[in-house]
C-alpha positions in Angstrom: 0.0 0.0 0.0 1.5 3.4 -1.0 1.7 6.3 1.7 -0.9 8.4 0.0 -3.5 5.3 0.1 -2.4 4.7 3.8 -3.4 7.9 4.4 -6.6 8.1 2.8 -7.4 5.5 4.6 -6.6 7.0 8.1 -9.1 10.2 6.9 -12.0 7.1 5.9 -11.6 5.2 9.9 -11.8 9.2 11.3 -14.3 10.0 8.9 -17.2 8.6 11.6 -18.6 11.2 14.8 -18.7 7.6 17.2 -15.2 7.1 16.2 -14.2 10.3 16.9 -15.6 9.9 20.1 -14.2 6.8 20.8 -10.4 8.3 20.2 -11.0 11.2 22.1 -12.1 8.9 25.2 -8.7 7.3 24.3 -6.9 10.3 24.3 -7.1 10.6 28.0 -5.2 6.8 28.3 -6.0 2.9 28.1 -9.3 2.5 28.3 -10.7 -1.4 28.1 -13.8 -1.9 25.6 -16.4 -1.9 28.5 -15.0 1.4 29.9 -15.6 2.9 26.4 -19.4 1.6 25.9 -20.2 2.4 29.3 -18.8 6.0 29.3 -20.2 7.1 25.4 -23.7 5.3 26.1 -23.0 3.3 22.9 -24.1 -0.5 22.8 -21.0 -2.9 23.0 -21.4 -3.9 19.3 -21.2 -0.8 17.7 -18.2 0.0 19.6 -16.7 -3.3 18.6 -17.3 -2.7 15.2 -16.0 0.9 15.3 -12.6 -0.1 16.7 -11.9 -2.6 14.3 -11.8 -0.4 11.6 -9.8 1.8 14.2 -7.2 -0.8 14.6 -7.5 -2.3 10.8 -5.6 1.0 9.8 -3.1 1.2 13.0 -4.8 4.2 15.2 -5.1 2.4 18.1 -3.7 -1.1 19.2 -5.2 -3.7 21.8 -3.5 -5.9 24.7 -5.4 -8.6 26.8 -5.3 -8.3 30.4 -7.1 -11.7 31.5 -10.3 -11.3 29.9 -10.6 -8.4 29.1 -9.8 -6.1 25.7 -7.4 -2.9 26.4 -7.2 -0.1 24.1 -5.1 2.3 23.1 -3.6 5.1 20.8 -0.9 4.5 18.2 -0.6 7.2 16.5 -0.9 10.7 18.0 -0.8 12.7 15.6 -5.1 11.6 15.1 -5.4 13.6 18.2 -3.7 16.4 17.3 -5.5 16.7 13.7 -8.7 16.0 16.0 -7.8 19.2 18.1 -6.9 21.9 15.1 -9.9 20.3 13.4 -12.1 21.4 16.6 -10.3 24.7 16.7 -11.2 25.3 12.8 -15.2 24.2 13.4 -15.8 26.1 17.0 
């Protein structure tokens, strides 16, 4: 895959307002998948479904801890194009 598809393909996985929300939860740290459901108000599936395509393109990663599913940020630069983005809207 060439840089400028890899990229476009970062833009598409931010390109949805629950994932969005999702990496701005993950922003503050590690958050496991319940912590992220239970904090947004978003049914465990969705968010499932919304962090594979988060971690299909290498924003965040996961680690097991015994059962459960941690999360966190890869690349931080998402969080940063997040904030001047929210600068430019506001």
């Amino acid at each position: 895959m060439d840089r400028e598809t890899k990229i476009a393909e970062i833009f598409k996985a931010l390109g949805h307002p629950t994932r969005l929300r999702i990496l701005e939860y993950l922003s503050e740290g590690e958050r496991c998948v319940k912590d992220i459901w239970q904090e947004l108000g978003i049914p465990q599936p969705t968010v499932s479904q919304h962090i594979n395509t988060l971690r299909e393109v290498g924003i965040i990663s996961c680690r097991k801890e015994g059962v459960k599913t941690c999360y966190k940020i890869e690349m931080p630069i998402v969080v940063k194009i997040m904030k001047l983005l929210k600068e430019e809207v506001e």
